[in-house]
C-alpha positions, 0 to 999 in steps of 0.5 A, spaced: 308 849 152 312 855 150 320 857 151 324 864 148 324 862 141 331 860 138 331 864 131 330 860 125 333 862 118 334 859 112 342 857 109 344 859 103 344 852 099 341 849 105 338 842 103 331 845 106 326 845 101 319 849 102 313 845 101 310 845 095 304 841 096 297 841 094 291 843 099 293 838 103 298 834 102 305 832 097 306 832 089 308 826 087 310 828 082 318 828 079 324 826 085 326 831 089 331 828 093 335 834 095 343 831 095 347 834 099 348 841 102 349 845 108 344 843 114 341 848 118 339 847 126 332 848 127 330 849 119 326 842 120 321 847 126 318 850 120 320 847 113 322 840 110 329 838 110 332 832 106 325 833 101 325 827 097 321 822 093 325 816 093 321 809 094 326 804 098 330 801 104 327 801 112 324 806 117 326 805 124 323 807 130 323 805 137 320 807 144 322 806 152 316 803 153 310 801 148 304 803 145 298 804 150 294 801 143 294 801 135 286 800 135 285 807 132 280 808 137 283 806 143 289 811 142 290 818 146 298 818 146 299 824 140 304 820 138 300 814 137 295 818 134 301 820 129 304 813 128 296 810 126 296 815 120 301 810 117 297 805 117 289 808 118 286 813 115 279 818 117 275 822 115 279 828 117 286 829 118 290 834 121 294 838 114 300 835 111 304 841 112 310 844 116 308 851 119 302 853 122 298 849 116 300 842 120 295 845 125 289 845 120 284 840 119 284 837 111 279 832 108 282 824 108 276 819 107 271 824 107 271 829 099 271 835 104 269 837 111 263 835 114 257 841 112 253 844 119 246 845 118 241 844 124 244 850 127 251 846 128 247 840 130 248 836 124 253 834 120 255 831 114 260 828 111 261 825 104 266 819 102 272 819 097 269 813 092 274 807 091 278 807 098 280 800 100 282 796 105 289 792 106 284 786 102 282 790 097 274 791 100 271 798 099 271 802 105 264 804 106 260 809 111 257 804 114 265 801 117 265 809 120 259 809 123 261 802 126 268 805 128 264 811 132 260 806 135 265 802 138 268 808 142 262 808 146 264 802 150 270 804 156 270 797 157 273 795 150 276 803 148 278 804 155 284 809 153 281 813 147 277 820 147 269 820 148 268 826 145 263 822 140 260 819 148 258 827 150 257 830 144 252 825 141 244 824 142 246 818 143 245 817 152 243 810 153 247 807 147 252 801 149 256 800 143 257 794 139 259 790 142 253 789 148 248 791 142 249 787 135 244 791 132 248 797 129 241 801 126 241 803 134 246 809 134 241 813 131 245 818 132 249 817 126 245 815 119 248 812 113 243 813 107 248 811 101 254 807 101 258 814 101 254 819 106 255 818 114 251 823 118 251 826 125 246 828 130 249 832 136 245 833 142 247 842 142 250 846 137 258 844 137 261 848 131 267 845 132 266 838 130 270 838 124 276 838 129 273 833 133 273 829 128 280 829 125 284 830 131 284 822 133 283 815 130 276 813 131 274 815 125 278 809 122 274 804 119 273 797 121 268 792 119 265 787 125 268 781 122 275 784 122 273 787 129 277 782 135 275 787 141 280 788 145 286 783 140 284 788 135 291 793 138 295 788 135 293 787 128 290 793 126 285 792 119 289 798 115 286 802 111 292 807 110 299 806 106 302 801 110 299 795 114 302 789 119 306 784 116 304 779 122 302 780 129 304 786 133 309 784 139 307 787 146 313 790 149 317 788 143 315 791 137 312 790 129 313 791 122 309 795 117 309 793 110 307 797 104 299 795 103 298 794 096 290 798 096 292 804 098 292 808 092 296 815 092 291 818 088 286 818 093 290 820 099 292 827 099 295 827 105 300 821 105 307 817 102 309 810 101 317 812 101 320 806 105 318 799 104 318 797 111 317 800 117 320 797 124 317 799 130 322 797 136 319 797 143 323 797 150 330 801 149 331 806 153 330 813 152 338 814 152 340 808 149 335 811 143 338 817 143 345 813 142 342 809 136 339 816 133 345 820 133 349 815 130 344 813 125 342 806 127 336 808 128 331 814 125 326 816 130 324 816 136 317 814 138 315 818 143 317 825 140 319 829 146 326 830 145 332 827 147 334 827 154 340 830 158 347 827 156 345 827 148 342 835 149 349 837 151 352 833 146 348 836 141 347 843 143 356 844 143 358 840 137 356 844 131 355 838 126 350 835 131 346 841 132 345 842 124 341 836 125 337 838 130 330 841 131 328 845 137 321 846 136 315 849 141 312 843 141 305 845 144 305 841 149 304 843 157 308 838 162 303 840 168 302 836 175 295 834 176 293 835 183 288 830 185 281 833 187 279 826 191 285 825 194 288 832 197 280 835 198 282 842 201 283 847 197 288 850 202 293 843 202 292 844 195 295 851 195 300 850 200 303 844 194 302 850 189 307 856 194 312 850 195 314 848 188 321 849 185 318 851 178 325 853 176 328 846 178 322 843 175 324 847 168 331 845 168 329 838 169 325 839 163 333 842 160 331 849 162 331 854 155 332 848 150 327 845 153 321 850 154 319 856 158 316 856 165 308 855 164 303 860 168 297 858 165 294 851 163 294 853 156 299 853 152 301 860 148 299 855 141 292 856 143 288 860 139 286 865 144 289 864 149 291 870 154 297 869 158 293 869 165 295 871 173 300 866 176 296 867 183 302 864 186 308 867 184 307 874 186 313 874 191 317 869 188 318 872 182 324 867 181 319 862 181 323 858 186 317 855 191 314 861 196 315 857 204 313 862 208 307 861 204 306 854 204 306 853 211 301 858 211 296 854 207 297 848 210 296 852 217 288 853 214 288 846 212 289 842 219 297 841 217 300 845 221 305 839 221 306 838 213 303 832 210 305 825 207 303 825 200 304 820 194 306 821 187 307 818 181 310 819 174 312 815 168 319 810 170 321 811 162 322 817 162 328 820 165 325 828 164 319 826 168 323 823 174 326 828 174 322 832 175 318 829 181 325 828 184 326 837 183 319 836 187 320 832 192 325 836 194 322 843 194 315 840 197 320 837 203 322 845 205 315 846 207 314 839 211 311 835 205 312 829 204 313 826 197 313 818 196 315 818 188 311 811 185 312 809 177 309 806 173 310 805 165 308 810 159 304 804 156 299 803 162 300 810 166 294 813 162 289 808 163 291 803 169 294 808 173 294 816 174 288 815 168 284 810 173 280 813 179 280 808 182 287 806 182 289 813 184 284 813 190 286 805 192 293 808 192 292 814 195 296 818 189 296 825 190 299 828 183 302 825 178 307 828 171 303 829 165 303 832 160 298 835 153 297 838 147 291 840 143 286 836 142 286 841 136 288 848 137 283 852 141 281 852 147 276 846 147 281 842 144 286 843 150 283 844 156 275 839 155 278 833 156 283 836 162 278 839 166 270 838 165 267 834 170 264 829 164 271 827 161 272 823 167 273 816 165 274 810 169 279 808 165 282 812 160 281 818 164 284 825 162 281 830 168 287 827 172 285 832 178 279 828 178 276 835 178 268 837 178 268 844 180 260 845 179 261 853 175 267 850 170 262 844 168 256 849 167 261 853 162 262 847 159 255 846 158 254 854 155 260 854 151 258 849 145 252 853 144 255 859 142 257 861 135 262 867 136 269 866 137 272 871 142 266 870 147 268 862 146 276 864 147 274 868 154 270 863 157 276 858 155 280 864 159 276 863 164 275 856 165 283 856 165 283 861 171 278 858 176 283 851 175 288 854 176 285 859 183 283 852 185 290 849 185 287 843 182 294 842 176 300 846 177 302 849 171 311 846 170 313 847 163 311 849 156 315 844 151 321 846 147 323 838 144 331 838 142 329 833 136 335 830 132 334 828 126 339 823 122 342 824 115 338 818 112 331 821 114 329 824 108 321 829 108 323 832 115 319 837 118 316 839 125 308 838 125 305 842 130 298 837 131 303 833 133 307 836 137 313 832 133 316 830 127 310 828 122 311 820 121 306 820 115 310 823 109 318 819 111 323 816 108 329 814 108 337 814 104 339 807 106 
C-alpha cells in the first residue's frame, strides 16, 4: 500500500490551516474560511486545506456504481464506512484528525473508550447522555445491544464484518430477527439506560479498535428496523439524515438533521445543507466533473484514473489541488484455495505474473509501490518480509522458466485454463487483469477475465464461495485496508480460516490453513505487542509461501480536490478524504 513518498511541505501563505482540534474533533468556534491563497500539491495528505466553518450550499459526491449497503452494520466498503458517519454514529470512531492522529480511535456515543477487566474478557462502555435520533428519541444502550445483535444474522447482514460473531461468547445465538427476545445475547448486558457491557469468549485487547472501525455500533431500534429495506432509509443517528428513500443504482439526498447536537459530538460538522449522493457515473465521466468543479468528491476514494492523472500531474494548477497521499490500501489477487488446489499451480501463477505491468495499471509511481508482503508498510509492526518469488527476477516482471516448472510439479506441463474476475467499474482494476492475462499466457496459463459490478462483487460474487466454486473463479482484483491498524486489523479478516462467510466473504483465497488458523487462536490471548506483531509476520509469511494471494501494489491515491471544498485532509483510517467534516464555498 505504499510508494516512494512525493515530498510534502507547507507554502508560505498557503491556504493550508493545521488542525486545531479538540481530542477528538473541530472547534466550532469563530469562521475560519481561509480566503484565497496559494494552494499547495499534496498539502491535504497531512493538513487541512480550505478550514472553514461556513454553513450552506450542497456537497456533491458521486460513484461508478453504488453502495453495497447504507445499514451501518452491512457495510465493509471503507468508503461506506466513511460516508455512514455523516449520517450515524457509534460507540468509537476513528479520530477526526489529519495526520497519523486519523488513524486512532476516539470516543463517539460512548464518554470514553471501553474499560478492559476480566483479563481483556470484558468490556465496558458508558453513553453520552441526551443523543438523539433524526426524531428527537434518546439513544439508549439498549439500541446498541440491538445494533450488535443483528450482525449475527449473515442472512440479513450479509456484507458486514463478524467480528462481533467470532469474538463474543455468544455460539448458538441467532440474532434478532429468528429470536425476538433480545435478553438471549447474554453475551452483551445493559444494566442502565447508559451502560452496555461486553463479554468475549478469550482475551482481545484490542476490542476498542474492533468497536470503532466500522458502523455495527450504530443504534437501531426494532421498530425502526426493516431487515433487508432498512439500506435504503437508514434511522440517523448522526449530523444528517435521508430526505427520502435512497434510489438504488441512482442515488439520494441527505439533509441536515435537526437533533443532532454539536456538543455532543466531538467528531463532526454539519457545514453543507445538503448532500447529493449520485450513483452510476463513470469513473472518468467523475473525474471530468470533479476537475471542473461540478461536482466535489468521488465516492470511492481511490484516485483518478489514467487521462485525469496525466492532466493533473503536467498542468501546475491542477496538481495544486491535488493530494497523493499513501492510502493504506494493499491492491492484491486473491487465489482461491478450493479452486486452484495445489500449491504448485498456485506457484506457478505467482512466478508468472508481470508485477511491474500490474503496478503500472495502478499508475506506476503516482499510484503506489510494487507490494512484497500482504500487509502494508502502515501497519504497526509490520516487517517488509522475503518476496520468495522474485529472487531472479528482481524487475519483477514474471519468472517463465519458473512458472512452467511449477506447473510441470502439479500435472500441467501443458499450462492450465483458469478464470478470473475483477470490478467492471473500475478501469485501474481491468487493467490490471488484462497486465495478467497477458504475462500468465507466457507460461501457458490461460485467463478468462469475467466482471462483476463494485456494488455486488464483495457479497454476491468473488465474496460468495459458492459463486466462486459455481463458476470456477480462480482469483479476482481486491483490495484492503486496516480494519484498524495493526496486524490483526488487516490481515484477520483476509486470512483466518473462521472469517469465511457465505456471503460477505473477505478470506477471498478460501483459505483454512490448520497452523495460520491456530496462530489466530493464540494470538488474542497474549498481552505483549511485539510478540503479537511477530505472530502477525508470521501468519503474513506462511500466506504468502503457500501463494494463497499475489501481492500487486501498495496504494498511492492521485486525489483531486476542488476550490469549492472547504475542511479537506486526508484521513488514514480511511484511506481517503474524510467525508465527515466537509463543506462547500457555493
Amino acid at each position: 500500500m505504499k510508494s516512494p513518498k512525493i515530498g510534502i511541505s507547507a507554502a508560505a501563505g498557503a491556504v493550508v490551516l493545521s488542525l486545531g482540534l479538540a481530542a477528538c474533533g473541530g472547534d466550532d468556534s469563530g469562521d475560519k474560511d481561509s480566503g484565497s491563497g496559494a494552494l499547495k500539491f499534496d498539502a491535504g495528505s497531512t493538513q487541512i486545506v480550505n478550514a472553514s466553518d461556513k454553513k450552506g450550499g450542497t456537497l456533491k459526491m458521486a460513484q461508478p456504481d453504488d453502495f453495497e449497503s447504507l445499514d451501518p452494520a452491512n457495510i465493509y466498503y471503507a468508503y461506506g464506512n466513511n460516508i455512514l458517519r455523516v449520517y450515524s454514529r457509534t460507540l468509537m470512531t476513528y479520530c477526526s484528525k489529519p495526520g497519523i492522529e486519523s488513524s486512532k480511535m476516539c470516543p463517539d456515543l460512548a464518554e470514553a473508550p471501553g474499560v478492559p477487566s476480566n483479563g481483556n474478557k470484558t468490556w465496558t462502555y458508558k453513553l453520552r447522555k441526551g443523543v438523539k435520533y433524526e426524531d428527537g428519541n434518546e439513544i439508549k444502550a439498549r439500541d446498541i445491544k440491538y445494533a450488535v445483535a443483528r450482525t449475527f444474522d449473515r442472512g440479513i447482514i450479509r456484507n458486514g464484518p463478524s467480528y462481533f460473531q467470532q469474538l463474543l461468547d455468544a455460539d448458538g445465538y441467532k440474532g434478532p430477527f429468528k429470536d425476538k427476545n433480545l435478553d438471549n445475547l447474554k453475551a452483551v448486558e445493559t444494566p442502565d439506560d447508559y451502560t452496555i457491557i461486553f463479554k468475549l469468549k478469550n482475551p482481545f485487547i484490542e476490542f476498542n479498535e474492533m468497536v470503532g472501525f466500522s458502523g455495527q455500533t450504530a443504534p437501531l431500534t426494532p421498530e425502526k428496523d426493516k431487515g433487508a429495506r432498512y439500506t435504503t432509509h437508514p434511522y440517523s443517528s448522526g449530523p444528517y439524515k435521508f430526505e427520502k428513500d435512497y434510489e438504488p443504482k441512482k442515488g439520494g439526498v441527505l439533509v441536515r438533521n435537526t437533533h443532532w447536537d454539536a456538543s455532543t459530538d466531538p467528531n463532526r460538522k454539519q457545514l453543507p445543507d445538503r448532500i447529493e449522493l449520485q450513483a452510476g457515473l463513470k469513473a472518468e465521466e467523475i473525474d471530468s466533473r470533479l476537475m471542473s468543479g461540478s461536482l466535489h468528491i468521488d465516492l470511492p476514494g481511490s484516485g483518478v484514473q489514467a487521462a485525469a492523472r496525466q492532466q493533473i500531474i503536467t498542468s501546475p494548477k491542477l496538481k495544486a489541488n491535488a493530494d497523493n497521499p499513501i492510502a493504506g490500501f494493499h491492491w492484491f489477487i486473491p487465489i482461491n484455495t478450493e479452486v486452484v488446489t495445489n500449491i504448485e499451480c498456485r506457484k506457478a501463477i505467482v512466478y508468472a505474473a508481470d508485477r511491474s505491468a500490474m503496478y503500472r495499471a495502478y499508475g506506476g509511481e503516482v499510484g503506489g509501490e510494487v507490494a512484497t508482503s500482504i500487509s502494508p508498510p502502515t501497519v504497526v509492526g509490520r516487517e517488509k518480509g522475503t518476496d520468495f518469488y522474485t529472487k531472479a527476477d528482481p524487475n519483477y516482471t514474471g519468472d517463465v522458466a519458473q512458472a512452467k516448472a511449477s506447473l510441470t510439479k502439479c500435472g500441467q506441463p501443458n499450462g492450465m485454463n483458469l478464470n478470473m474476475a475483477f470490478r467492471s467499474d473500475r478501469p485501474k482494476e481491468k487493467a490490471t487483469a488484462e497486465a495478467l492475462q497477458q504475462s500468465l499466457a507466457k507460461a501457458g496459463i490461460k485467463l478468462e477475465l469475467k466482471s462483476y459490478p463494485s456494488g455486488t462483487y464483495t457479497n454476491e460474487q468473488m465474496g460468495s464461495p459458492a459463486f466462486q466454486k459455481r463458476e470456477k473463479l480462480a482469483m479476482g482484483t481486491y483490495g484492503w485496508a486496516p480494519d484498524w491498524n495493526t496486524g490483526y486489523g488487516y490481515l484477520q479478516a483476509v486470512t483466518d480460516g473462521k472469517a469465511i462467510q457465505a456471503t460477505g466473504n473477505t478470506n477471498m483465497e478460501n483459505l483454512k490453513d490448520p497452523g495460520v488458523d491456530k496462530k489466530w487462536n493464540e494470538v488474542v490471548s497474549v498481552t505483549d505487542e511485539a510478540q503479537r506483531n511477530k505472530i502477525y509476520n508470521e501468519i503474513d509469511q506462511t500466506v504468502r509461501e503457500q501463494a494463497a494471494i499475489l501481492p500487486n501494489v501498495y496504494a498511492k491515491s492521485l486525489l483531486f480536490r476542488p476550490k469549492t471544498l472547504t475542511n479537506v485532509y486526508f484521513h488514514k483510517g480511511f484511506g481517503m478524504y474524510d467525508y465527515a467534516n466537509l463543506g462547500v464555498t457555493g
